[in-house]
N, C-alpha and C positions, 0 to 999 in steps of 0.2 A: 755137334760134330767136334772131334779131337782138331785141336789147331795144326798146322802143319809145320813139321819144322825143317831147318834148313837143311842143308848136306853140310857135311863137315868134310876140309879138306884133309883132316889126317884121320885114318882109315881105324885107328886105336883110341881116338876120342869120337864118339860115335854121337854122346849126348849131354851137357849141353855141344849142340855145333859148335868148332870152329868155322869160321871163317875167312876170306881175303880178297883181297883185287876186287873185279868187280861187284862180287858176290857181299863184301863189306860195305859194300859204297851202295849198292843196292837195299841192303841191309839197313843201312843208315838213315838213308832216304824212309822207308818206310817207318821206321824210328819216330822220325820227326815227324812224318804224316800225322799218327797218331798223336802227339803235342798240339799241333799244330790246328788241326779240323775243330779241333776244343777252343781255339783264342776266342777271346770279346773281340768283335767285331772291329772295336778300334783299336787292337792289338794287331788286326791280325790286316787292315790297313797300312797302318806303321812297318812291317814288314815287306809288303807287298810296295810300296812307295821306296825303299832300302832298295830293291831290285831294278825299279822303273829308272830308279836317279843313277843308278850306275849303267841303267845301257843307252839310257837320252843323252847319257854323257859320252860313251864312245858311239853315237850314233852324231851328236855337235860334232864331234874331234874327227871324224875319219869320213860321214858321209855330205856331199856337198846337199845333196836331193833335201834331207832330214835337219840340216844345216841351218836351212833358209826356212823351213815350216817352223822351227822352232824358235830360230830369232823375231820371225812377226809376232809370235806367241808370247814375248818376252822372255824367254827362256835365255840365262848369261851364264857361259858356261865358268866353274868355279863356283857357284853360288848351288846349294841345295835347290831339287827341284820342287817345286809347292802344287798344291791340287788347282790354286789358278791355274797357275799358267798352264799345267800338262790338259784343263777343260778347255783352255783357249786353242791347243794345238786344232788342227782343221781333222775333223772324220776322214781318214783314207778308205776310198771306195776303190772295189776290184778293177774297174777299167782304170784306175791313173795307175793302181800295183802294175797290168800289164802294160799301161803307156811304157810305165819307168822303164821295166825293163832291168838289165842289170845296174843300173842306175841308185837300184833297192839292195845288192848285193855289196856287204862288208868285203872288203878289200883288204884286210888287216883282221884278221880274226885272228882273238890271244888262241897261242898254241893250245894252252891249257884245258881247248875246249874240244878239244878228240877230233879235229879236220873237220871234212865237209862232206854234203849227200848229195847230189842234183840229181834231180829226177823231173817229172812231168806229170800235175795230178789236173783233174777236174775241180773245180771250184766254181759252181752255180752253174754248170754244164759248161762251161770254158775252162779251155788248156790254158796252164799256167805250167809255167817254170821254175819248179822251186829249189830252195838251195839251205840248207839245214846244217847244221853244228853234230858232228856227233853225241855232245851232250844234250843238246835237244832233244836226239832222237833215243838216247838214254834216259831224259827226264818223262817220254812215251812212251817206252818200257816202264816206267816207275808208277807212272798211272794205271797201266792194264793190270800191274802185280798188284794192285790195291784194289780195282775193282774186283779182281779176283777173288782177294783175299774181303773182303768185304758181303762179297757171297758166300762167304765159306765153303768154294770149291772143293772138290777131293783130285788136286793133282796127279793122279796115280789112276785115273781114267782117260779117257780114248777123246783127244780132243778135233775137229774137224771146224773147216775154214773154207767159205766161201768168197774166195777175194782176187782182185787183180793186180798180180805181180809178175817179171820178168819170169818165176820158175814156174809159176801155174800155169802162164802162156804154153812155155817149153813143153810142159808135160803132157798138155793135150787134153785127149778124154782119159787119161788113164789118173791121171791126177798127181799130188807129189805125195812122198808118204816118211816122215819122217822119225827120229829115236824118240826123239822130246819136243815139248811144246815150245823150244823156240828160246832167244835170250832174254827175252823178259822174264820167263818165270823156272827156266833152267840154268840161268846163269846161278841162284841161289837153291832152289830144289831139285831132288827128284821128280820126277814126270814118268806119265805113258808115253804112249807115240800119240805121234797128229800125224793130219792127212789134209790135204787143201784139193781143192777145184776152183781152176779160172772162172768168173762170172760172168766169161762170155759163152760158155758151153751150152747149147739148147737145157730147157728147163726138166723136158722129159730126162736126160743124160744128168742131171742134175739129182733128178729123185733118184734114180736106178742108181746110182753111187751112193747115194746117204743110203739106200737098204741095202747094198752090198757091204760098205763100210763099217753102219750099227757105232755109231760114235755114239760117248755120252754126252757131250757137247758141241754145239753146233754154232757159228758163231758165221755171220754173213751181212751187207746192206741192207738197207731198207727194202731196196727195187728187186734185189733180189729172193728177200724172206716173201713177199710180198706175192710173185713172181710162182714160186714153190710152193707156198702154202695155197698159192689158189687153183695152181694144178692136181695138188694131194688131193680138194675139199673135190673138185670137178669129177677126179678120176676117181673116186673114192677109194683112195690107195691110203692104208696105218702106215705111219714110220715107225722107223725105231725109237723103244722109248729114248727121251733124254732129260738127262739131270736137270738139264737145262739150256734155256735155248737165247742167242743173244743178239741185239740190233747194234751194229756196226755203223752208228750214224746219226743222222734227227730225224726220230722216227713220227710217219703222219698217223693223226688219230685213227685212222682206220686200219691200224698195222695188227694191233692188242688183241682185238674180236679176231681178226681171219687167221694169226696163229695158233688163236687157242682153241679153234675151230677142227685147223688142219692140225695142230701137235698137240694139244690138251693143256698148253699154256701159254699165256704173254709172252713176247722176249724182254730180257732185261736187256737196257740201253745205257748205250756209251755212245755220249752226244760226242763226234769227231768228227771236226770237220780237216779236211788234210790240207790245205796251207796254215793252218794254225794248229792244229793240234786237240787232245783231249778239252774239251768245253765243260763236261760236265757226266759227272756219274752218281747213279740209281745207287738207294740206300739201300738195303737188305729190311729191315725193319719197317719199312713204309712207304716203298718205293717212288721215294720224293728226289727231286733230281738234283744236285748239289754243286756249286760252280767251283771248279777247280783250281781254288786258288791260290795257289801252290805254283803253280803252270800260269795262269791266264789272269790280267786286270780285265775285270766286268765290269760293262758302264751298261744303259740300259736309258737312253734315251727319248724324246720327246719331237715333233717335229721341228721343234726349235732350236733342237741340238740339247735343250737343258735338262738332267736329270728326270728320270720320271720319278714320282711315289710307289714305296711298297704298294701294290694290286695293281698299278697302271700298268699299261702296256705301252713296249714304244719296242725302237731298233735296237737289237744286240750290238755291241761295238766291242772289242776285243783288243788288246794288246799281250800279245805270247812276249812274257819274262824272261826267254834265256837263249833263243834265235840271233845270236848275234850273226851269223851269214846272210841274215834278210830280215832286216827287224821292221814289223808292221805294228805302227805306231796308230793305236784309235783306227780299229781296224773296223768297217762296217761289213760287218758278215753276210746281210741279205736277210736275214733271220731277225722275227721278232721274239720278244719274252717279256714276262711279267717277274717283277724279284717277292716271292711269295713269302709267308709268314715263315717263322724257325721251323725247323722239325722237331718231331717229337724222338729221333734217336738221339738227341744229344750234342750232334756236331753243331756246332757255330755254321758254318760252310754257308753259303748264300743257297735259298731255292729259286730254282728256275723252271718255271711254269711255263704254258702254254708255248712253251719252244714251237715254233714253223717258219715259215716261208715268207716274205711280205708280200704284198700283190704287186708288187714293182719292185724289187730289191735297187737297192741305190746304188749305182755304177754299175746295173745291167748291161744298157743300152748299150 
């Protein structure tokens, strides 16, 4: 596939693009993506610790809550932070996140980092309240344009989105229908149009809009691909073909078979969990799942809290890099994983196997 290239803001240099504002800093990022997926592993640690020590540091200085878990931890602020002490900090599990409360919430956030989002998502089927950095939610833009671009999308097709948000609510059964696919990937390209549908809209109203629509890409949750495709297989209704088809989530083993059942392929995943953020995204080349480290510290523990071995399996535990509105320190996701052998594309990136659900996620109850 021809790679895609950007839009140029002056009308008379068309090619190589210019560039600016966000579209540069977009730009950039993906830049360095590509550097960066390449490091040794203990380069690409060294980095990732560069980021952890600057937000443990405004999380000592400004929050009382992260304060005191870090002083037991030995954590002194002025001093670089070390992989002791940041193992010794305690696993936050989602029932202390909603104990806190805003208690979790930065009070001092650098301007620098584009204001604030608060919103209200699911997290292990509890509401939560979350509260995000505009540049966070610009470094989740940064992610999806590399997934993107990593499938070798053709931007310049019909993109479509099953998801819940304020406008798809609004819109109803008729859905929303827009120029371009959005600022993640129109803030630097050209684009088709997209078209979204709420995911609470009956399933049948759901099919009857993808054959009305005929998007090339189709992009929805787990529950819900899950949901459609096994109404298509039932009712033996074809969709429209699509370029491709995509899991908006941690998708369960039995997701693979029933899409390609109902659409004539797997969907590619984008492991997202929404109080933290991109987890991890499918290669193009082998579609092995790759921890986004860039965005998120990956630990991948043991019952005993300590490290597991490459093939073991234990709990995901997470720390999102650049939330400073609500920074979740040693986050236990509820999710187990195994950290699998390299891949064969080349990236460094850590693999993430056997992604799912624990039979008791920790701080359920």
């Amino acid at each position: 596939m021809i790679p895609q290239i950007p839009r140029s803001v002056l009308p008379e240099m068309r090619w190589p693009a210019i560039v600016d504002g966000l579209a540069a800093d977009m730009m950039g990022l993906q830049f360095q993506f590509l550097l960066t997926e390449r490091l040794p592993a203990d380069e690409l640690r060294t980095r990732q610790f560069s980021q952890l020590d600057a937000l443990v540091e405004y999380c000592a200085r400004t929050m009382p809550f992260h304060r005191e878990r870090l002083a037991a931890a030995g954590y002194r602020q002025n001093l670089p932070l070390t992989a002791d002490v940041f193992a010794r900090l305690p696993v936050l599990t989602l029932a202390e996140v909603i104990q806190a409360g805003s208690r979790l919430h930065g009070l001092s956030v650098p301007t620098a980092h584009r204001g604030t989002i608060r919103g209200t998502v699911l997290a292990a089927g509890r509401q939560l309240t979350l509260v995000a950095t505009g540049l966070h939610a610009f470094f989740a833009d940064s992610f999806l344009l590399r997934d993107l671009l990593w499938q070798e999308t053709d931007f310049r097709g019909k993109w479509a989105r099953i998801a819940h948000d304020p406008a798809t609510v609004r819109a109803g059964g008729r859905g929303v229908r827009e120029k371009d696919w959005g600022p993640a990937v129109a803030t630097a390209f050209a684009t088709g149009p997209s078209v979204g549908l709420d995911t609470a809209r009956p399933v049948e109203e759901q099919a009857a809009w993808l054959q009305r629509e005929k998007p090339d890409y189709l992009s929805a949750p787990p529950a819900t691909l899950r949901a459609l495709a096994g109404h298509l297989v039932q009712r033996k209704l074809k969709p429209p073909a699509l370029a491709a088809l995509r899991c908006d989530g941690i998708a369960p083993p039995d997701l693979a078979p029933l899409c390609h059942d109902a659409f004539g392929k797997a969907p590619i995943v984008s492991a997202i969990l929404p109080e933290v953020g991109c987890v991890g995204l499918q290669c193009r080349e082998h579609g092995r799942l790759h921890a986004m480290s860039e965005g998120v510290f990956t630990e991948i523990l043991d019952a005993s809290g300590a490290p597991c071995a490459p093939g073991q399996a234990g709990r995901l535990v997470v720390t999102p890099l650049h939330n400073f509105a609500m920074p979740l320190l040693r986050y236990d996701t509820g999710l187990t994983a195994t950290f699998g052998p390299p891949c064969g594309c080349g990236r460094a990136l850590p693999v993430l196997e056997g992604l799912g659900s624990t039979p008791d996620p920790a701080g359920s109850a």
